[in-house]
C-alpha positions as CSV (number, residue, x, y, z in Angstrom):
1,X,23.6,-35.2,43.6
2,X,20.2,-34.2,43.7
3,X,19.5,-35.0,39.9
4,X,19.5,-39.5,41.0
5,X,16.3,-38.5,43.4
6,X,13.4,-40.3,43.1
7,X,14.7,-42.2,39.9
8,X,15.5,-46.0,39.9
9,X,18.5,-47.6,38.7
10,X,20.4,-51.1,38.4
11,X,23.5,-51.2,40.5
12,X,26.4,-52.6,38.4
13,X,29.9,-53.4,39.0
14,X,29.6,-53.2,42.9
15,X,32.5,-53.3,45.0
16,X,33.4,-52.9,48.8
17,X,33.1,-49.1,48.5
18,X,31.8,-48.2,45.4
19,X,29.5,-49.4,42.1
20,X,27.8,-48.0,39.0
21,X,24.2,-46.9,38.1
22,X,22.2,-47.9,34.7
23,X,19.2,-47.2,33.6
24,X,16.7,-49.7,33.5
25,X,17.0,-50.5,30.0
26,X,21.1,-50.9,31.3
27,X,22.3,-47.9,29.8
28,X,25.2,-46.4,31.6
29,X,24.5,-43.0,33.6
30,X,26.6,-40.7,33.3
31,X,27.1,-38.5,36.7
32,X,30.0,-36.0,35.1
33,X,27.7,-33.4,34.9
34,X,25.6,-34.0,38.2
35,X,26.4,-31.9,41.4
36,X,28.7,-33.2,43.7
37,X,27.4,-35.9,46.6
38,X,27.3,-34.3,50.3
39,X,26.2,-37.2,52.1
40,X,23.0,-38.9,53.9
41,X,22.3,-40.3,50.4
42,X,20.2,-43.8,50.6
43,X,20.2,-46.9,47.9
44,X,17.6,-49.7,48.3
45,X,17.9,-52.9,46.6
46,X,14.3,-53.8,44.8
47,X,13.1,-57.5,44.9
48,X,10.3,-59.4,43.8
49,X,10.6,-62.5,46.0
50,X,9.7,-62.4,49.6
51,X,10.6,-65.0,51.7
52,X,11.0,-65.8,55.7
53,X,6.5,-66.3,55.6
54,X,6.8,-69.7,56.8
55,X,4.4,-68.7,59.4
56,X,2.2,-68.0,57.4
57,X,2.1,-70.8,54.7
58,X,-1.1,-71.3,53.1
59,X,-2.8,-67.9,54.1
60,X,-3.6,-65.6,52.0
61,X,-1.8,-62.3,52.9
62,X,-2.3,-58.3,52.2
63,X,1.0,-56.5,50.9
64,X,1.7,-53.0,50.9
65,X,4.7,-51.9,49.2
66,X,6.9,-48.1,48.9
67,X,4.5,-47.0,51.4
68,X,1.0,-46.7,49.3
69,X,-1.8,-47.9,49.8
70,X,-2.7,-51.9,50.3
71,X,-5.4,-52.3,47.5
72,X,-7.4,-55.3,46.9
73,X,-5.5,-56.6,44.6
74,X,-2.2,-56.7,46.6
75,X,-3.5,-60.1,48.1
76,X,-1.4,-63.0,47.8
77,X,-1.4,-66.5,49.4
78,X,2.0,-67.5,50.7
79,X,3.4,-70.8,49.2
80,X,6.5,-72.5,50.9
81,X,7.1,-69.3,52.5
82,X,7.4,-67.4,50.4
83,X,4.9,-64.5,48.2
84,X,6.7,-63.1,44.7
85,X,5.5,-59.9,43.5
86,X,4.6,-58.8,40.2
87,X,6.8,-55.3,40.5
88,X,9.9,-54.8,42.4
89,X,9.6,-52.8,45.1
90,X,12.3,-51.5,47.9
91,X,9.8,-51.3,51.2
92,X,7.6,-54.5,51.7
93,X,5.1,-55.0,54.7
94,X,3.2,-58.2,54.6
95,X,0.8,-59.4,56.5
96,X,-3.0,-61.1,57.3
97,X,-5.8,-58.5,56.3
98,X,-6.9,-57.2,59.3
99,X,-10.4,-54.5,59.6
100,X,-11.0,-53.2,62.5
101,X,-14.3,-51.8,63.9
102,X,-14.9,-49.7,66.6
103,X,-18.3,-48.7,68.6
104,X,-17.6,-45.9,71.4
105,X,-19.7,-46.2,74.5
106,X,-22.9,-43.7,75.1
107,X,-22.0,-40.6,76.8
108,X,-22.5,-40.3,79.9
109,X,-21.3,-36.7,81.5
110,X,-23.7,-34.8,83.9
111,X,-25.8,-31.3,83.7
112,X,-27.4,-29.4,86.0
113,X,-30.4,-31.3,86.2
114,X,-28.4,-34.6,86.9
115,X,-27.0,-37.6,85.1
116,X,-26.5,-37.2,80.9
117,X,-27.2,-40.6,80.3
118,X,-30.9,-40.5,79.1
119,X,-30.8,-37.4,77.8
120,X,-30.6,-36.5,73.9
121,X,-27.0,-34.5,72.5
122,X,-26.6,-32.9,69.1
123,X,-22.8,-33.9,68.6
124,X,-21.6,-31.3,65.9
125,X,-17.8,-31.7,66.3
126,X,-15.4,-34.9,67.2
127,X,-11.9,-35.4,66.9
128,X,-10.6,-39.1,66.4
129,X,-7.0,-39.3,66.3
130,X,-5.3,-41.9,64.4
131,X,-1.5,-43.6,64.7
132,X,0.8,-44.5,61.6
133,X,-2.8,-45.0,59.7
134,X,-3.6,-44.4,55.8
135,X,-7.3,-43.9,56.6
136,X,-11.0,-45.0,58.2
137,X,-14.4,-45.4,57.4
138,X,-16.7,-43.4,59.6
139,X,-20.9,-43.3,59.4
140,X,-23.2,-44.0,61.9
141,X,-24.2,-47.4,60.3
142,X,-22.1,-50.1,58.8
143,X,-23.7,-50.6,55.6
144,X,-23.2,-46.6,55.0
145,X,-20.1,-45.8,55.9
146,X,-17.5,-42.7,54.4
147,X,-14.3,-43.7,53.6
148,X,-11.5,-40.9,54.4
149,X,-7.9,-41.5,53.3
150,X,-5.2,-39.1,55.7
151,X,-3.7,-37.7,53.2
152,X,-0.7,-36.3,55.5
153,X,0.9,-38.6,57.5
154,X,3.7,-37.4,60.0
155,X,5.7,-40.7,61.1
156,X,6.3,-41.3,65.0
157,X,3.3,-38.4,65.4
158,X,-0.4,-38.9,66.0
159,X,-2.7,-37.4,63.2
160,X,-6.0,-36.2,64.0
161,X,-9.2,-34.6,61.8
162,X,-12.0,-33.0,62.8
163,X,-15.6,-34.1,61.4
């Protein structure tokens, strides 16, 4: 049944085994015509109200939601424990906006001559690899820093770029 995919409906008339899809607008669909359902199928109820924050009552919180991007704007500050979101949304991770930075150490390895430590390196090439991330800044000063967004991200897998 290939034809419901990516589309979202209102479930109506939901029983122990079964129920029926409308359209938004809560038109009746129609699935006479559709190909027949194999299995592994998934429905995922959409809310606006998020509750269970009491934890984190009177901060102010960063949302993501159907797995895109957190954006400034996604900010909300949690009141009695609860957040309510302007669109519905099936996947919701909330939680205190968090940036991290991080400075690696001088390198150190050795030559021919002896230690590396004082000596100058042209790096040309570095991998950084990256777990369950959407992106990074990278630049060799804060104030000027690129922004890359992963666009492939492979769950349960590290992801890695070369600069």
């Amino acid at each position: 049944m290939t034809q419901l995919n990516g589309r979202r409906f209102l479930v109506a008339n939901k029983t122990a085994h079964t129920f029926e899809l409308t359209t938004l607008e809560g038109e009746d669909v129609d699935s006479t015509a559709y190909t027949a359902y194999l299995s592994g199928g998934e429905a995922r109820k959409m809310v606006t109200a998020i509750s269970g924050l009491g934890h984190l009552t009177g901060e102010t919180v960063s949302v993501q939601v159907d797995g895109g991007l957190p954006a400034a704007q996604q900010l909300f500050v949690v009141t009695a424990g609860a957040i309510t979101l302007p669109h519905k949304a099936a996947v919701v991770h909330v939680g205190l906006p968090y940036s991290g930075t991080l400075q690696l150490n001088k390198l150190s390895d050795g030559s021919v001559t002896g230690t590396g430590q004082d000596k100058q390196r042209r790096i040309f090439l570095s991998t950084l690899r990256v777990f369950k991330s959407f992106g990074l800044k990278v630049g060799l000063e804060t104030e000027a820093l690129d922004e890359i967004f992963l666009a492939v991200r492979i769950a349960r897998q590290a992801t890695s770029r070369n600069w």
